[in-house]
C-alpha positions as CSV (number, residue, x, y, z in Angstrom):
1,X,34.1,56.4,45.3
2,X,36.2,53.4,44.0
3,X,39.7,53.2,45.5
4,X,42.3,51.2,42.8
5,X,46.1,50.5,43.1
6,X,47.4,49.2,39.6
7,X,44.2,49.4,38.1
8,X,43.1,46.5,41.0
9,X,40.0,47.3,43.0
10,X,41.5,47.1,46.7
11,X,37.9,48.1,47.9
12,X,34.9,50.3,47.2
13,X,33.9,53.1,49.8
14,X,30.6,54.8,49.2
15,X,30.1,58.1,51.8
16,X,27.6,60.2,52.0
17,X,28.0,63.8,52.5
18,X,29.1,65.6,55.4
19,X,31.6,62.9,56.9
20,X,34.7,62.3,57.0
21,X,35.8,60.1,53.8
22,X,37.4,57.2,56.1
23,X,40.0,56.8,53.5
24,X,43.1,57.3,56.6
25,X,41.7,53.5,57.5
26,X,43.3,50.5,56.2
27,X,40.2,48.6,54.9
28,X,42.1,46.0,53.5
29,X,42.5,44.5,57.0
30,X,40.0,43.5,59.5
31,X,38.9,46.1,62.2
32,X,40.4,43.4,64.9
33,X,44.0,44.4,63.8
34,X,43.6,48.3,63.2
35,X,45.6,49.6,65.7
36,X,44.3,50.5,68.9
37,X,45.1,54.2,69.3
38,X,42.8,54.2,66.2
39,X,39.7,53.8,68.5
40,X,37.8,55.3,70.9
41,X,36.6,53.0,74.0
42,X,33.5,52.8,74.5
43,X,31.2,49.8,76.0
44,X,29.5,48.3,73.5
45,X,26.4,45.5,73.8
46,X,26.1,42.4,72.7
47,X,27.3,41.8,68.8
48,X,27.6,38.9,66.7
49,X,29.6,41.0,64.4
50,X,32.8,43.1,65.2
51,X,32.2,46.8,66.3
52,X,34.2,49.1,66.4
53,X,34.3,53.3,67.4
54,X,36.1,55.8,66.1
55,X,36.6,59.6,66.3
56,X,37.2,62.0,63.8
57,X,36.3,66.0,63.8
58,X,32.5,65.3,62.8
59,X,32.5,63.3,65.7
60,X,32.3,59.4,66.7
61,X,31.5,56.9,64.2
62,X,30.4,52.8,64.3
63,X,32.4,50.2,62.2
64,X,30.4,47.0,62.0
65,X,32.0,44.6,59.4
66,X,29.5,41.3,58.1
67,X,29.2,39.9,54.7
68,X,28.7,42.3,51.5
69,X,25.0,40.8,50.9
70,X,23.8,41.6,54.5
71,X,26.1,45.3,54.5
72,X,24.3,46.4,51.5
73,X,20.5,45.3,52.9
74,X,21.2,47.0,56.2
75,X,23.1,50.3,54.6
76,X,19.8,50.9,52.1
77,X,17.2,49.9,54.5
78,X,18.7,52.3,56.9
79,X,18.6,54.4,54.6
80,X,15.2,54.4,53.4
81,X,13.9,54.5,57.0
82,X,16.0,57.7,57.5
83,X,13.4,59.3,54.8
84,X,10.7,58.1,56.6
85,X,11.4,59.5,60.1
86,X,11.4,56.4,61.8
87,X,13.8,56.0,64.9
88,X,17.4,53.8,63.5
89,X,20.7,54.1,63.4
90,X,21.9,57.0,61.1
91,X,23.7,55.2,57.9
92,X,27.1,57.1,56.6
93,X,28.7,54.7,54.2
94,X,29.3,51.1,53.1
95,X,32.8,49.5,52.1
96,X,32.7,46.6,49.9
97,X,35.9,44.2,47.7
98,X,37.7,44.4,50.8
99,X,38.3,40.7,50.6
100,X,38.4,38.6,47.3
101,X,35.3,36.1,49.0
102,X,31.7,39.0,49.0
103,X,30.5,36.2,51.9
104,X,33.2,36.0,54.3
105,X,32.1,37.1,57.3
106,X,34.2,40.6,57.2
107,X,34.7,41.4,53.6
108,X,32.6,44.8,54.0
109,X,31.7,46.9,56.7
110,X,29.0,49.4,57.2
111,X,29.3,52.8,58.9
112,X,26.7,54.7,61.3
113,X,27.1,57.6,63.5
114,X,27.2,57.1,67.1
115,X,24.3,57.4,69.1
116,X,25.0,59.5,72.2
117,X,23.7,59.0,75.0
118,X,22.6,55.6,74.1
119,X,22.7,52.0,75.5
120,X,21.9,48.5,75.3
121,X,19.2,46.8,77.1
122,X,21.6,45.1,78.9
123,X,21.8,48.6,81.3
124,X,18.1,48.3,81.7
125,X,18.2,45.3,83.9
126,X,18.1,45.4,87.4
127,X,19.0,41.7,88.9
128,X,17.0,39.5,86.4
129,X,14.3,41.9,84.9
130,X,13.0,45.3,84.0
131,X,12.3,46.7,87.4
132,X,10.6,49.8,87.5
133,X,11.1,50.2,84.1
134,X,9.9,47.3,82.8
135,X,6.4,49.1,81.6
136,X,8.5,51.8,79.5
137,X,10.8,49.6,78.0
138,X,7.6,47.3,76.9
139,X,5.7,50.2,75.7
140,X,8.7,51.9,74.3
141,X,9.6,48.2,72.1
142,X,6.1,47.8,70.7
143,X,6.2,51.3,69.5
144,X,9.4,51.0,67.4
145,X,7.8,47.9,66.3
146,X,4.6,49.8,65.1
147,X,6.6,52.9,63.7
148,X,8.9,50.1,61.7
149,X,5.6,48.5,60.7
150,X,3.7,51.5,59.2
151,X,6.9,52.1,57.1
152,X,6.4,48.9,55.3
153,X,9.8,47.4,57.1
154,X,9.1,43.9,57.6
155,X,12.1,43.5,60.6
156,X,12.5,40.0,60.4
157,X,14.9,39.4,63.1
158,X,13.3,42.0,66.0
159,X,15.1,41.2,69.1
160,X,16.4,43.1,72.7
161,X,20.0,43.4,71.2
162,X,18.7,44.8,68.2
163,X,18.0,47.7,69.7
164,X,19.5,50.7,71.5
165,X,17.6,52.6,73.7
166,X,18.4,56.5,75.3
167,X,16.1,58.3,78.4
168,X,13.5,60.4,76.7
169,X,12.3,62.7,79.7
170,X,10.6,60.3,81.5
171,X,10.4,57.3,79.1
172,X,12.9,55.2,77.4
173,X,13.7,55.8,73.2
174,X,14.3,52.7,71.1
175,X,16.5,53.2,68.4
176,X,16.4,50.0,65.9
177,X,20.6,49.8,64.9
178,X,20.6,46.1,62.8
179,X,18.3,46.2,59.6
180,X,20.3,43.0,57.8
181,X,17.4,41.1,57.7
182,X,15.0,43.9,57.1
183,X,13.1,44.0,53.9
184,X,10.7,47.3,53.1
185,X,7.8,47.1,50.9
186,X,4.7,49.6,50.1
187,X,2.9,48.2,53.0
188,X,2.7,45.0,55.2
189,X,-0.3,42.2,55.1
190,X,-1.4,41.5,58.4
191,X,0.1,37.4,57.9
192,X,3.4,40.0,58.2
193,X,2.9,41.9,60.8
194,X,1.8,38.4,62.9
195,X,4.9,36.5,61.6
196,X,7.4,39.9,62.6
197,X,5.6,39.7,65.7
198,X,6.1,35.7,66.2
199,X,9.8,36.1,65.4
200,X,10.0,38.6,68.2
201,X,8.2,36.6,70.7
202,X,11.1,34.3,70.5
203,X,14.1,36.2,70.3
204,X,12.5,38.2,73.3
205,X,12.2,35.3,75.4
206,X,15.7,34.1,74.6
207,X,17.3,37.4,75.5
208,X,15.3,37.0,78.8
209,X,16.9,33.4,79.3
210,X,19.8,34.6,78.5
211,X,19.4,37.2,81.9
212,X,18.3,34.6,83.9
213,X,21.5,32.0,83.1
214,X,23.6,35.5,84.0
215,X,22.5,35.5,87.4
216,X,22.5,32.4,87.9
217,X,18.8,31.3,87.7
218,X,16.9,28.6,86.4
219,X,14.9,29.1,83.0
220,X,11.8,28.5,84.7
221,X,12.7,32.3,86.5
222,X,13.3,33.6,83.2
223,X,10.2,36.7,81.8
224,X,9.8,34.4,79.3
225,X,6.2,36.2,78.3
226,X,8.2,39.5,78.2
227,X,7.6,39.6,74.2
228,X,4.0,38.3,74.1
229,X,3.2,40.8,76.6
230,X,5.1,43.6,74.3
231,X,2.7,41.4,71.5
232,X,-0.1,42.9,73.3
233,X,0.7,46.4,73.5
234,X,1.9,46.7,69.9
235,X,-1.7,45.1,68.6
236,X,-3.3,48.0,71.1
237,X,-1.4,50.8,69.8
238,X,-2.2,49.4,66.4
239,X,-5.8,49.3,66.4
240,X,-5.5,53.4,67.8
241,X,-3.7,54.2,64.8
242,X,-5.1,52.2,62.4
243,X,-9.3,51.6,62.9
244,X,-11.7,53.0,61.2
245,X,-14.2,55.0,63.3
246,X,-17.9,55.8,62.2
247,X,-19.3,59.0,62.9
248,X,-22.3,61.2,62.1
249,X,-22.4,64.0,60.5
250,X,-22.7,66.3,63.7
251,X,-20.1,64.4,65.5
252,X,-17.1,66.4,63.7
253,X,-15.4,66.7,67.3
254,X,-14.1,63.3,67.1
255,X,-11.8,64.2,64.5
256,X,-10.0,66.5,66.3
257,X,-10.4,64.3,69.6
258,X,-8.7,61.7,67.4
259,X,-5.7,63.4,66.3
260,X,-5.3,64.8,69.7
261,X,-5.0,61.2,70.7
262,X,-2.3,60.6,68.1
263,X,-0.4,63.6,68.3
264,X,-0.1,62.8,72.0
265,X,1.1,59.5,71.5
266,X,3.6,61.1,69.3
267,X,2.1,60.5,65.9
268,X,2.1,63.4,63.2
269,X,-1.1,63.0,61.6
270,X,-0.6,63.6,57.4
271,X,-4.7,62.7,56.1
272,X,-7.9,61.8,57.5
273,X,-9.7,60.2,55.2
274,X,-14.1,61.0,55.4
275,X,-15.8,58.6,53.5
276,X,-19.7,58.4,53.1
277,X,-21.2,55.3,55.0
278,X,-24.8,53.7,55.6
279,X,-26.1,55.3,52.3
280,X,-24.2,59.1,53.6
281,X,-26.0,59.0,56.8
282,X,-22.8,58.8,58.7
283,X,-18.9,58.8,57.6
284,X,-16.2,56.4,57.9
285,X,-12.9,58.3,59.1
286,X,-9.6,56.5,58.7
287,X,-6.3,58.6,59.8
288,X,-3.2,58.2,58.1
289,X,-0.5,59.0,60.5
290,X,3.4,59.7,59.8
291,X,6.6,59.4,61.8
292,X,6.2,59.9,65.6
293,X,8.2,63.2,66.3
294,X,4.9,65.4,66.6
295,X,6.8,67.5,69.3
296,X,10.6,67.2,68.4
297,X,9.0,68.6,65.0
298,X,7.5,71.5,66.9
299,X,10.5,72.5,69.2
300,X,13.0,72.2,66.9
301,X,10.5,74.6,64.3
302,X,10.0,76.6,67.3
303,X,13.8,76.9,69.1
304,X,16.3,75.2,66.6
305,X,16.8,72.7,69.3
306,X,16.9,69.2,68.5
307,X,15.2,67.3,71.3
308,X,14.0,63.4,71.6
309,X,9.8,63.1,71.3
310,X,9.1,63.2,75.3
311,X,11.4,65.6,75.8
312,X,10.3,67.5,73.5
313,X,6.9,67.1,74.7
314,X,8.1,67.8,78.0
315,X,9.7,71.2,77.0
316,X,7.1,72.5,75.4
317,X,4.7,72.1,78.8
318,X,7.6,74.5,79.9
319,X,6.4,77.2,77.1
320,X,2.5,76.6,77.9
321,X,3.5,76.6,81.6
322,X,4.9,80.5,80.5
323,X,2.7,81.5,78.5
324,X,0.1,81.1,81.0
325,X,2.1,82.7,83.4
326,X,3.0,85.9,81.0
327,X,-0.7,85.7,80.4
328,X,-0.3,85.2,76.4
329,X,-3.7,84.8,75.4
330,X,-3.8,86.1,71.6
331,X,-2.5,84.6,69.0
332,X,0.0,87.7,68.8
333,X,0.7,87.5,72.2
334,X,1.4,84.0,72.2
335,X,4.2,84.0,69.5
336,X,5.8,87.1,71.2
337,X,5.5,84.9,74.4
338,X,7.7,82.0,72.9
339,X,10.2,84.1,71.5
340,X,10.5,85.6,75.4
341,X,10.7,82.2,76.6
342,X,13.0,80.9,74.5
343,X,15.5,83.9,75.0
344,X,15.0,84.3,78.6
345,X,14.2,81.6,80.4
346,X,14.8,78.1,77.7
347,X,18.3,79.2,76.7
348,X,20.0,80.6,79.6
349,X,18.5,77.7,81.6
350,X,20.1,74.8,78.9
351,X,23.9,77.4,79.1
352,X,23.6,76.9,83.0
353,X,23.2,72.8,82.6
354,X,25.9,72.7,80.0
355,X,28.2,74.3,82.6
356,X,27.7,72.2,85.6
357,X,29.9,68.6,85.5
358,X,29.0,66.0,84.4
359,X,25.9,67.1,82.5
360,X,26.1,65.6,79.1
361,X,22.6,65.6,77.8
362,X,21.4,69.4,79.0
363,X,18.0,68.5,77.4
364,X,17.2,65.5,79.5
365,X,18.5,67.9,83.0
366,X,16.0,70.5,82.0
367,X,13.0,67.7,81.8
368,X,14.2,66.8,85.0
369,X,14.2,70.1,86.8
370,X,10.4,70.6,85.2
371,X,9.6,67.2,86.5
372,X,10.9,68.4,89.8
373,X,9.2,71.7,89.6
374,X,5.9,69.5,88.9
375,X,6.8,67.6,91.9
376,X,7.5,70.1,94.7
377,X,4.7,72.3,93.5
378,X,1.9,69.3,93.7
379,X,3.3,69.1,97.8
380,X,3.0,73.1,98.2
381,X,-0.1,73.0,96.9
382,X,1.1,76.4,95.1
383,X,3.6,76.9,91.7
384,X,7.2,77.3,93.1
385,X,8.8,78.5,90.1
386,X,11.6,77.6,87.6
387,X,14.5,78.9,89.4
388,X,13.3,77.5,93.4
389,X,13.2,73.9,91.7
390,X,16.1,75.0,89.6
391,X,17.8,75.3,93.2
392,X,15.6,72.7,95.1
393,X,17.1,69.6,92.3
394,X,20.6,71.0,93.0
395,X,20.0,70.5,96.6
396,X,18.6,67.6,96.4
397,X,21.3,65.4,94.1
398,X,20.0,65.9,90.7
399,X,17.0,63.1,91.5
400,X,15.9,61.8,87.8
401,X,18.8,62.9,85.6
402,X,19.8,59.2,85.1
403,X,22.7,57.6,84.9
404,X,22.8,57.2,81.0
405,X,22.6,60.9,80.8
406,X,25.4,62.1,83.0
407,X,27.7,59.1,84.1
408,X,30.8,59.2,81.3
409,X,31.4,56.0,82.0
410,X,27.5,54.9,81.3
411,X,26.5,52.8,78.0
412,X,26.6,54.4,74.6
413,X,27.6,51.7,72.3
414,X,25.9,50.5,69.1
415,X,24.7,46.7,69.4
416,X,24.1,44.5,66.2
């Protein structure tokens, strides 16, 4: 929609569907003097533009204002990688003409929904690194990178503050949130991928410097190698999805062996390509894979629920883990078996987490009492049941429902 007083373009407001039309919001001024009962506070990570949150009905919303050039590449890239299933920030609109200049630096803003439960990595470090989690947040960043990658999205400015990130059961989500540089194309040479790859190495290692000069340390303390070691993991994950493996003609197993692989590393499988090799003695097999929400595609076809890829995962242990104990072992019996779950022990179990205080993710709770039930059951030596560790977590603090997940004052801010 095109907004005119006089016949005079004030500005231009495209929304999609669904939201709020923002027009209550006086686009003709910079965000910085909106008024302030306008927003909602939330902490928010480190910007080079201005962000801003604000509430309506539908629910919270992210104001970033930048140039028109760079608001348009990052509105319809987001876009386009919302098609694809790839983790990023969830475009809602673009404004545009707010000021006479397209390049000044706030004549249009672009619009994304929150991201709850999210935070920057900034709430990842413990005194000048990673910690404990410094192996899920490396793991976690190369696979964004790969996901982006396969999608033909040529990042071009892949850095920590880039990203968001949110507790996926026991791993850590990365939600790409600044696609202004981003360019998408059919598919990406490997000169690309290496230069994508390069530029991350360095913005890595500055983010990392950055750390260190926070606490007060030399650069020479600095995890300068933090990117070339997330370098390392992307090409490994790579090669998994990408190689082509030669098999005979009796060795059909691998197949399946290989999408299990996949489709346990998250990947949705869409083709596998059999192509006669060595004169038709043997095949070459090449897998085409698609978004990685294998399991948050299965729950959510399963239960309605929407649910991050690990948690997902980890939920759905909980309906093998019942099925097994219902003894389901038809095809008949299992169906029947996950509708009984789902109604007897899945739903009233997520009602009792949404009730207790301070639970704001009742997804990531329930992964936390399973992980708990795994837990006390490996020391018994016996299963102890849903309800005992239900009980036994409650008793014992809530161990593993982090802090992003229950704290209202944790992180949850869009960084760009």
């Amino acid at each position: 929609m095109e907004v005119r007083a006089n016949m005079t373009p004030l500005f231009s407001l495209k929304v999609r569907p669904g939201h709020p039309d923002f027009l209550d919001l006086p686009w003709a001024r910079s965000i910085v003097d909106w008024p302030g009962e306008r927003f909602v506070d939330l902490p928010c990570g480190p910007s080079r533009h201005e962000v801003r949150f604000i509430a309506y009905e539908q629910g919270i919303y992210v104001i970033k204002e930048l140039p028109s050039a760079a608001a348009r590449q990052d509105y319809e890239v987001l876009r386009a990688l919302e098609t694809k299933d790839v983790a990023a920030a969830v475009p809602v609109g673009i404004v545009e003409n707010r000021y006479p200049d397209p390049g000044a630096e706030r004549s249009a803003a672009i619009i994304t929904r929150y991201l709850e439960h999210s935070f920057s990595y900034q709430e990842l470090v413990r005194d000048h690194g990673f910690g404990a989690r410094r192996e899920q947040m490396l793991d976690a960043f190369a696979g964004l990178l790969v996901e982006l990658h396969l999608a033909g999205c040529f990042w071009g400015d892949c850095s920590l503050a880039n990203v968001l990130y949110r507790y996926d059961a026991e791993a850590i989500e990365p939600i790409m949130v600044d696609a202004e540089t981003a360019v998408l194309r059919e598919s990406l040479s490997n000169g690309q991928r290496e230069e994508d790859l390069e530029i991350m190495i360095l913005n890595v290692a500055g983010g990392m410097a950055d750390i260190a000069a926070a606490h007060g340390l030399p650069i020479d303390d600095a995890d300068l190698a933090l990117g070339e070691d997330i370098a390392e993991r992307y090409r490994n994950l790579w090669r998994e999805l990408t190689e082509t493996t030669i098999i005979a003609p009796e060795e059909g197993f691998k197949i399946t062996e290989k999408i299990k692989r996949l489709n346990e590393l998250g990947f949705d499988v869409d083709e596998v390509d059999l192509i006669p090799a060595d004169g038709g003695g043997r095949l070459r097999m090449k897998v085409k894979v698609g978004g990685r929400n294998f399991h948050s595609t299965k729950l959510h076809r399963l239960t309605g629920v929407e649910a991050l890829e690990r948690q997902a995962r980890q939920v759905l242990s909980d309906l093998h883990y019942y099925q097994c104990w219902a003894g389901a072992s038809t095809a008949t019996g299992k169906e029947v078996a996950a509708v009984q779950w789902r109604v007897g022990v899945f739903e009233p179990m997520l009602e009792r987490l949404r009730a207790m205080p301070g639970i704001q993710d009742p997804i990531q709770a329930y992964c936390a009492v399973l992980h708990h039930r795994y837990l006390k059951s490996c020391e018994c030596g016996c299963d102890v049941g849903t309800e005992a560790a239900f009980q036994g977590w409650l008793a014992a603090g809530r161990p593993d429902y982090l802090r992003a997940a229950n704290d209202p004052g944790a992180p949850g801010m869009q960084a760009a």
